[in-house]
DRENKOL-295106 format. One record per residue (C-alpha): residue number from 1; residue in three letters; x, y, z. Coordinates in steps of 0.05 Angstrom, whole numbers. Layout:
N
REC:NUM:ALA:X:Y:Z
...
end
This chain:
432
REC:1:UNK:341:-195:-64
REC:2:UNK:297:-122:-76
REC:3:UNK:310:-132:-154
REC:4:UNK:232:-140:-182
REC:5:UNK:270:-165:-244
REC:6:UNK:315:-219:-210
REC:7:UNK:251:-242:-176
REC:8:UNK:208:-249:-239
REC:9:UNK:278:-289:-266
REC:10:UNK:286:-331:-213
REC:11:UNK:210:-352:-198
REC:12:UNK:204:-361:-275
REC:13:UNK:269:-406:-289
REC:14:UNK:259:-443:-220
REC:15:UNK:187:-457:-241
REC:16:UNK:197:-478:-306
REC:17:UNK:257:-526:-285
REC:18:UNK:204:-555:-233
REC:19:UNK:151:-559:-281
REC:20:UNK:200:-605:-321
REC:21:UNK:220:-645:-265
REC:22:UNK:147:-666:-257
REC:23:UNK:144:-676:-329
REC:24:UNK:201:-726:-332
REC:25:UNK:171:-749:-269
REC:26:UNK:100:-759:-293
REC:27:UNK:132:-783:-361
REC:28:UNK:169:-840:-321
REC:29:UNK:111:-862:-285
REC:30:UNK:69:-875:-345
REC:31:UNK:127:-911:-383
REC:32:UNK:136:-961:-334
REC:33:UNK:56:-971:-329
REC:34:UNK:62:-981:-403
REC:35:UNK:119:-1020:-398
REC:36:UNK:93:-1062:-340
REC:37:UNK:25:-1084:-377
REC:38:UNK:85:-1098:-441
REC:39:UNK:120:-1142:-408
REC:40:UNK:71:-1176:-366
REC:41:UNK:33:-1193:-428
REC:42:UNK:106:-1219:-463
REC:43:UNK:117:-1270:-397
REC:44:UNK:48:-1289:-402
REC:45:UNK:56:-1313:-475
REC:46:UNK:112:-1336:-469
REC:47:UNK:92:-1385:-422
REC:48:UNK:32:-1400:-451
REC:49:UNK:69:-1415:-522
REC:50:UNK:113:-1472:-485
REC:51:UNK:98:-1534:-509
REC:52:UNK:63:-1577:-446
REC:53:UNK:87:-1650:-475
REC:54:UNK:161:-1674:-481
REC:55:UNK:186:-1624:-537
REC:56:UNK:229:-1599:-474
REC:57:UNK:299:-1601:-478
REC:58:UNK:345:-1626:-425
REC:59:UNK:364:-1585:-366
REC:60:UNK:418:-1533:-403
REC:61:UNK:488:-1541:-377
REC:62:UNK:516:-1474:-403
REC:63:UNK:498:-1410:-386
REC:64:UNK:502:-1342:-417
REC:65:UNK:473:-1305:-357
REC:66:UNK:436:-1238:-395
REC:67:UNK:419:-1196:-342
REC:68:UNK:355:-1169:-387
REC:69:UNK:334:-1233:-410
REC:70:UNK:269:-1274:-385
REC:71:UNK:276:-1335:-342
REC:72:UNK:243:-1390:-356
REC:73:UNK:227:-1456:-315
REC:74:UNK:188:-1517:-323
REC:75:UNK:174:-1577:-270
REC:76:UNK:132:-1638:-272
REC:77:UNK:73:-1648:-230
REC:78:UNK:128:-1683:-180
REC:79:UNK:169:-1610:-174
REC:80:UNK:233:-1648:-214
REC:81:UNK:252:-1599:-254
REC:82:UNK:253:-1614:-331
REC:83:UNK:275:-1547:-357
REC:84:UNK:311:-1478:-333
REC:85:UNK:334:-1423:-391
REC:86:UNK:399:-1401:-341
REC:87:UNK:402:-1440:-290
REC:88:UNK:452:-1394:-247
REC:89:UNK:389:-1352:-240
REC:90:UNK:343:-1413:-226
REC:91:UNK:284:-1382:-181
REC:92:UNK:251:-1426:-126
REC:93:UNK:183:-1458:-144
REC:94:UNK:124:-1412:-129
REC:95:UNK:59:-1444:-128
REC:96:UNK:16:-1383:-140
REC:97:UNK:-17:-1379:-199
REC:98:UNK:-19:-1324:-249
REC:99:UNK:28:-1251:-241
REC:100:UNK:57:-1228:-183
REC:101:UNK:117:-1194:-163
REC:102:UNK:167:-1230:-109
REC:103:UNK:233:-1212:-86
REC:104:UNK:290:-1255:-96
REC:105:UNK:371:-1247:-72
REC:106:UNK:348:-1176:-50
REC:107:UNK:315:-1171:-116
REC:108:UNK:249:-1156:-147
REC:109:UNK:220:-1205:-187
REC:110:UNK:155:-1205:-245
REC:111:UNK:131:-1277:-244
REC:112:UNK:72:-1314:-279
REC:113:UNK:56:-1379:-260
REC:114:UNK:6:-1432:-305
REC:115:UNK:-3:-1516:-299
REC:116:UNK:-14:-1548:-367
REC:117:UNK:-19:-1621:-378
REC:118:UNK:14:-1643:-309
REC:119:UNK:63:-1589:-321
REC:120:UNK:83:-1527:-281
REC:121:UNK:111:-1462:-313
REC:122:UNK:142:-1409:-286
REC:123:UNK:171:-1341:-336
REC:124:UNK:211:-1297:-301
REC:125:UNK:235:-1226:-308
REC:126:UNK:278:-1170:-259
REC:127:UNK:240:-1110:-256
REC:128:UNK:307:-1079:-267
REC:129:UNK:294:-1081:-343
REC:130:UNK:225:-1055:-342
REC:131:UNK:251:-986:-296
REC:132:UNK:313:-984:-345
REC:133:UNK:263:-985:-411
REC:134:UNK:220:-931:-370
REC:135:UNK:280:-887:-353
REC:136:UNK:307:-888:-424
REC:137:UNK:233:-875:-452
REC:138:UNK:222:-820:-403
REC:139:UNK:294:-785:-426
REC:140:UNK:280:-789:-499
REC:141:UNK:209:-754:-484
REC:142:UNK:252:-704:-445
REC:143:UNK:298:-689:-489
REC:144:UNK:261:-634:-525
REC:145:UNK:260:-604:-457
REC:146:UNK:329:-600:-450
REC:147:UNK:342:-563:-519
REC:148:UNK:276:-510:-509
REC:149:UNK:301:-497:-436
REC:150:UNK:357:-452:-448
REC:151:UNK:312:-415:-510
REC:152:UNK:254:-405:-461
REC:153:UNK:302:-380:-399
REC:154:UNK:325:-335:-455
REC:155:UNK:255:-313:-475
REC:156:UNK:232:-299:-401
REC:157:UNK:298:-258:-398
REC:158:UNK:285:-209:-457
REC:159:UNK:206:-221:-440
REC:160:UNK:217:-193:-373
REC:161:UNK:266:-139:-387
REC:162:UNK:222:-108:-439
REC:163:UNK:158:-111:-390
REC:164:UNK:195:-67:-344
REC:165:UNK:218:-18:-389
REC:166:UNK:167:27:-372
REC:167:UNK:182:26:-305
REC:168:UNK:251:48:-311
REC:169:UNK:228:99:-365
REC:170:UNK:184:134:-309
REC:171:UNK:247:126:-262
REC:172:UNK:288:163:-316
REC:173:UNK:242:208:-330
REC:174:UNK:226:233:-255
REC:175:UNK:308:236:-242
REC:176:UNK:327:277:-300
REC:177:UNK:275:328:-272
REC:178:UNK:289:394:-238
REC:179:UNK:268:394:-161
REC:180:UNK:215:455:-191
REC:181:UNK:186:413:-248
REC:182:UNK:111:400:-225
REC:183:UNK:89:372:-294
REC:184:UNK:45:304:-295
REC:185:UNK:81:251:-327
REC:186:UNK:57:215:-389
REC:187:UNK:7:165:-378
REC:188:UNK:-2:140:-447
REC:189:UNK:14:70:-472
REC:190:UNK:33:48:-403
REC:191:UNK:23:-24:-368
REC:192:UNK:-46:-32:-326
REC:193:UNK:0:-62:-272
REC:194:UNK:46:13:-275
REC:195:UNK:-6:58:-291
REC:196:UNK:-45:68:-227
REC:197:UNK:28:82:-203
REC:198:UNK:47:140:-244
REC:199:UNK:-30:166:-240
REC:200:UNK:-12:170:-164
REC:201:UNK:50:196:-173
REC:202:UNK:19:251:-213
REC:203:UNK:-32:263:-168
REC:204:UNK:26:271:-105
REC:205:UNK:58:325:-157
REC:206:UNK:-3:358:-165
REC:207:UNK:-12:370:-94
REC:208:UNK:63:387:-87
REC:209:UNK:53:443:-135
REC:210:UNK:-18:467:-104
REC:211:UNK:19:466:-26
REC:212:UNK:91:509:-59
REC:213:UNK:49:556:-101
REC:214:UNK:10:571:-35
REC:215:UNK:76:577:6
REC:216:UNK:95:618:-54
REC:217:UNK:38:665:-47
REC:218:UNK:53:659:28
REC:219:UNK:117:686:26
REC:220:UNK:110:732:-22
REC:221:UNK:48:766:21
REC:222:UNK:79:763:83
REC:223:UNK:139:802:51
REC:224:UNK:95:860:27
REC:225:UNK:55:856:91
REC:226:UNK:113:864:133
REC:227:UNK:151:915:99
REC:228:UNK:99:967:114
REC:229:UNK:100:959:190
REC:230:UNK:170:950:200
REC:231:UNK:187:1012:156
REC:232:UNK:136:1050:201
REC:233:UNK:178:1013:258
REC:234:UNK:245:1046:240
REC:235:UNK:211:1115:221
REC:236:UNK:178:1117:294
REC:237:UNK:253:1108:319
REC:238:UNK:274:1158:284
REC:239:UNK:227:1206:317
REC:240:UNK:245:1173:378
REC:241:UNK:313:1188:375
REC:242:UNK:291:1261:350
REC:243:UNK:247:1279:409
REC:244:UNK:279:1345:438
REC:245:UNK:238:1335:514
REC:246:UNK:213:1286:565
REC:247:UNK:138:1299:543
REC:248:UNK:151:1280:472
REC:249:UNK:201:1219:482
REC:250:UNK:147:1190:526
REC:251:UNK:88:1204:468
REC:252:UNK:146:1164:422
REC:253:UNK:167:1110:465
REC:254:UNK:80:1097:477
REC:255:UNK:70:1099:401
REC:256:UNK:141:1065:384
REC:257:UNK:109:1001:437
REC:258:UNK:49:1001:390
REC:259:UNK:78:991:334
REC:260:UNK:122:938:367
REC:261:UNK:60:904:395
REC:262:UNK:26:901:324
REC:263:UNK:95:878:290
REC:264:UNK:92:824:339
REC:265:UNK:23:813:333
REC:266:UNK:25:811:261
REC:267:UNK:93:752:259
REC:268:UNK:58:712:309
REC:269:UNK:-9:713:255
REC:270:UNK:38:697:200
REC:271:UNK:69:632:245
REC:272:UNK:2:611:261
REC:273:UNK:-25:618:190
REC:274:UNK:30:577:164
REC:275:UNK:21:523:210
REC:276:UNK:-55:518:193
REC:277:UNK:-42:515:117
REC:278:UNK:-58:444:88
REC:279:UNK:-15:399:107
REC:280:UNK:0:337:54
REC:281:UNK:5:287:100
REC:282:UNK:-46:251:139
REC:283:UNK:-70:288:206
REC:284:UNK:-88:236:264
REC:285:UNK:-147:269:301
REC:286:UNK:-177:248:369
REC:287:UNK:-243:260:397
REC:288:UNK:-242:332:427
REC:289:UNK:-299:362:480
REC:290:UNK:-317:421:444
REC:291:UNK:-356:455:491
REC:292:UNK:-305:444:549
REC:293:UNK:-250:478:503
REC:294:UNK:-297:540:490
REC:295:UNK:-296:552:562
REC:296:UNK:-222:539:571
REC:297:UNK:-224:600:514
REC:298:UNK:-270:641:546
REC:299:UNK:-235:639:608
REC:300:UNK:-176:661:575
REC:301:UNK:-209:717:543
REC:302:UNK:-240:750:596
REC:303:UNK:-195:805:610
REC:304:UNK:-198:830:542
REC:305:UNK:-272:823:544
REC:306:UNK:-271:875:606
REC:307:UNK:-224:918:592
REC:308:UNK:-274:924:531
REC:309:UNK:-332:923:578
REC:310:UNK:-362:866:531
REC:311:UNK:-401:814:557
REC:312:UNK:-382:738:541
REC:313:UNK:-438:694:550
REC:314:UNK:-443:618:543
REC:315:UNK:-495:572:512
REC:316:UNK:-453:506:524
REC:317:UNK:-486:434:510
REC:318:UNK:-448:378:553
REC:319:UNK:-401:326:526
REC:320:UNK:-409:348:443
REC:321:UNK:-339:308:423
REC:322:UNK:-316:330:358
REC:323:UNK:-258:284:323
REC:324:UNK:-187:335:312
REC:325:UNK:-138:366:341
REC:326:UNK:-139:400:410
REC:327:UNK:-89:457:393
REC:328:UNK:-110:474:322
REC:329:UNK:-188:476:346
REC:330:UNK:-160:522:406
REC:331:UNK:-137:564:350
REC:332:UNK:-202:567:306
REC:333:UNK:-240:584:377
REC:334:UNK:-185:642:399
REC:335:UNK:-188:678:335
REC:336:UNK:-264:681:327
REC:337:UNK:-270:704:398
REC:338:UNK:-218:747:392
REC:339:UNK:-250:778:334
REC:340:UNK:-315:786:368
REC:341:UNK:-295:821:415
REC:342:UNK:-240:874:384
REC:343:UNK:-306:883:327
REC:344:UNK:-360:903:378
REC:345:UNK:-369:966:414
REC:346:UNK:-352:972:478
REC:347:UNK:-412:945:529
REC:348:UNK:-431:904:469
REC:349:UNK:-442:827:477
REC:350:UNK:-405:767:447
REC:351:UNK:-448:702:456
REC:352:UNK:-409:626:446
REC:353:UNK:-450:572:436
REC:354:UNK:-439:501:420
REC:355:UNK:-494:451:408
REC:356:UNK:-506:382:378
REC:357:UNK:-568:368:328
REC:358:UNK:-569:328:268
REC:359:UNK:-508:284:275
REC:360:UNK:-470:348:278
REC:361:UNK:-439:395:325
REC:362:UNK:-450:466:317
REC:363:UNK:-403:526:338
REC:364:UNK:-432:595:344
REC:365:UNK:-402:663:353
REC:366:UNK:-444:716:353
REC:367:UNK:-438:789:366
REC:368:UNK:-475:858:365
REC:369:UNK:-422:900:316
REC:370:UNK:-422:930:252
REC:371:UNK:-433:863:217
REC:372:UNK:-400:847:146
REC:373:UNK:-438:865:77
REC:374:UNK:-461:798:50
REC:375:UNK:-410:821:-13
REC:376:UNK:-351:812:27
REC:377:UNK:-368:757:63
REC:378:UNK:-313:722:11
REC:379:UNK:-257:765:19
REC:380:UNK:-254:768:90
REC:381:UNK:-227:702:90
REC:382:UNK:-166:722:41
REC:383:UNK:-106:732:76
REC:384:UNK:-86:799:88
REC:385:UNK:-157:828:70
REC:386:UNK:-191:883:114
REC:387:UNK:-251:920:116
REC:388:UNK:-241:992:87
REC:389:UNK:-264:1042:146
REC:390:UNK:-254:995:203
REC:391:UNK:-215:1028:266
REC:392:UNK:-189:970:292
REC:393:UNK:-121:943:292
REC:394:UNK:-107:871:259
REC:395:UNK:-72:840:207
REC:396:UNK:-124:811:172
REC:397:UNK:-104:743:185
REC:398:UNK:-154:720:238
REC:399:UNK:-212:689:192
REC:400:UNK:-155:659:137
REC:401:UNK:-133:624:198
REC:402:UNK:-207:594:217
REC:403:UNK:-215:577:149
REC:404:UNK:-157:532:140
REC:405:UNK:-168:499:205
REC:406:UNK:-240:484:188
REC:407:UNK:-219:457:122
REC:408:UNK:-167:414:162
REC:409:UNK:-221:382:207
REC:410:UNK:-274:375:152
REC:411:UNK:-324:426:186
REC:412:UNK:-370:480:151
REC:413:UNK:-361:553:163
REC:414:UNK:-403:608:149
REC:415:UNK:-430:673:157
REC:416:UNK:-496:705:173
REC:417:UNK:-521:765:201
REC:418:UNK:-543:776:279
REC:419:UNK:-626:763:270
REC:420:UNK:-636:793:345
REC:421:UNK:-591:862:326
REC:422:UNK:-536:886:286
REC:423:UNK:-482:841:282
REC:424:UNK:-447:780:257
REC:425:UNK:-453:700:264
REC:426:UNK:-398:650:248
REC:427:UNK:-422:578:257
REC:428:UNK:-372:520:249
REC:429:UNK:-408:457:234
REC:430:UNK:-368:396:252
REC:431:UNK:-391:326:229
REC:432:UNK:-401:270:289
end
């Protein structure tokens, strides 16, 4: 049963219906104690209103046999019996004095037992009669119950069903939506019990419409930025196809594998930016050795570095564990090396460093190029943005890139200028 509203219906009826069962229960239980001390005080005046002298009459010879009725027996101080009120339900002689209950032919008895005057009494009464009086006492005290018990299973019906109208008018309201719609929903007039629901519903849509406006933007820069190289693509076959010798088909072919190479380049920026946007769900991160990565990196980088006659140097600090995730930090440290090194000069110098101060670990790139004008410093990390002036080839993804994986793993990033020479720093700051 998944029905929130057959569950509030059948915990609600089923508790009331045992809440009246202990009722009638607890109802029944005090009638017979009331009806005990009754009749134990009727037996005991009854006997005690017998007269103790020879007012008896004989021994009777008929008998009516009442079922309800007391029984009442009198002996002399011999045990011969002088007088029995039905004798076919005669009791045996019990000696103790006073009330107690025995059991006779399988049956419970009230007795109460007094001597006057050489005489002993004995009143009778089944217990039958006093649980019959409590039954019937407990039923009419019930019977109330009975007639308010189908009115209050119908009140907890229309009670429930209008409690969880709001919830179904949310429901209604989110499925008559277009897939598009990103607007909050109402959150007036609603249940305490509901509201924190829809205000995290709205929240979810909020965040929706933040991550498909950014794909949005996404796409829609991706398709500007790659219509320009791919046009150039098709023009440089053209001329390709046009060269009339050897000499100038190879010049075409060399420039036609550029262009190829920075296409490519330029896709494989666009995958990787895409898969470092913010992500809505949660990201599981494990503790990473940063400093062993950066020379993984470095390693990887050092072609480039020569054939750019660059030096990479590393300041590495031993076991700095950072929590994330392996490939997207391999990612952050590629692009800023790879940066470094394309925007110095050649025989320039491209220092990594990681270190560990402060309950934080600290990434630094540093190199000896042109540096970026503190007024830019923003915009570099737009997608798409470059430098006017600057010779070298890039799509202008690399630091868009570093920023979203830094925002991913919670870490700082920032720029500052080269204090030794000319030149930029990017430090990453990580919290431990």
């Amino acid at each position: 049963m998944n029905s929130i509203r057959q569950r509030l219906l059948l915990w609600l009826i089923v508790g009331m219906l045992i809440s009246t069962g202990i009722a009638g229960l607890s109802m029944y239980w005090l009638a017979q104690d009331e009806a005990n001390e009754l009749f134990d005080y009727q037996i005991r005046q009854i006997a005690l209103s017998l007269p103790g002298h020879s007012q008896l009459p004989a021994i009777a010879a008929g008998d009516e046999d009442p079922e309800e009725d007391n029984v009442i027996q009198v002996w002399d101080d011999q045990g011969k019996p002088l007088f029995v009120s039905y004798p076919s339900r005669a009791l045996p002689r019990y000696t103790t004095s006073g009330l107690h209950t025995v059991s006779y032919r399988q049956q419970p008895w009230r007795l109460y037992n007094t001597q006057r005057r050489g005489r002993y009494i004995q009143v009778a009464q089944p217990m039958t009669v006093r649980e019959e009086l409590a039954a019937a006492l407990a039923v009419r005290m019930l019977m109330p119950f009975f007639v308010l018990i189908p009115l209050l299973a119908g009140l907890i019906w229309w009670s429930v069903g209008r409690s969880l109208r709001p919830m179904q008018t949310v429901t209604t309201a989110l499925a008559t939506r277009h897939a598009d719609a990103m607007q909050p929903l109402d959150e007036a007039n609603l249940p305490q019990e509901i509201k924190p629901m829809v205000i995290a519903l709205n929240q979810l849509l909020m965040r929706l419409n933040q991550a498909m406006q950014a794909q949005r933007a996404f796409i829609a820069d991706a398709a500007h930025e790659l219509r320009s190289p791919l046009t150039a693509l098709k023009l440089q076959l053209q001329l390709t196809e046009r060269a009339g010798t050897d000499e100038q088909r190879s010049i075409a072919f060399t420039k036609l594998n550029q262009r190829l190479d920075r296409s490519i380049h330029l896709v494989r920026q666009l995958l990787t930016l895409a898969r470092s946007e913010p992500r809505l769900e949660v990201m599981h991160f494990m503790p990473v050795d940063l400093g062993l990565l950066v020379q993984e990196v470095a390693q990887d980088f050092m072609p480039l570095a020569e054939a750019h006659q660059t030096s990479l140097q590393l300041d590495v600090q031993p076991h700095v564990l950072v929590p994330g995730r392996q490939a997207d930090l391999r990612t952050l440290i590629s692009n800023l090396v790879d940066n470094a090194i394309r925007y110095t000069p050649d025989a320039g110098q491209v220092r990594i460093c990681v270190s560990r101060a402060a309950g934080h670990a600290v990434l630094r790139v540093t190199d000896n190029g042109s540096g970026i004008p503190v007024h830019e410093r923003e915009r570099v990390f737009d997608r798409f943005y470059r430098r006017e002036g600057t010779e070298v080839t890039g799509s202008g993804l690399g630091l868009a890139i570093v920023r979203n994986i830094a925002e991913a793993h919670h870490a700082t990033l920032s720029l500052s200028d080269n204090v030794n020479s000319s030149g930029l720093v990017v430090s990453v700051t990580f919290s431990l």
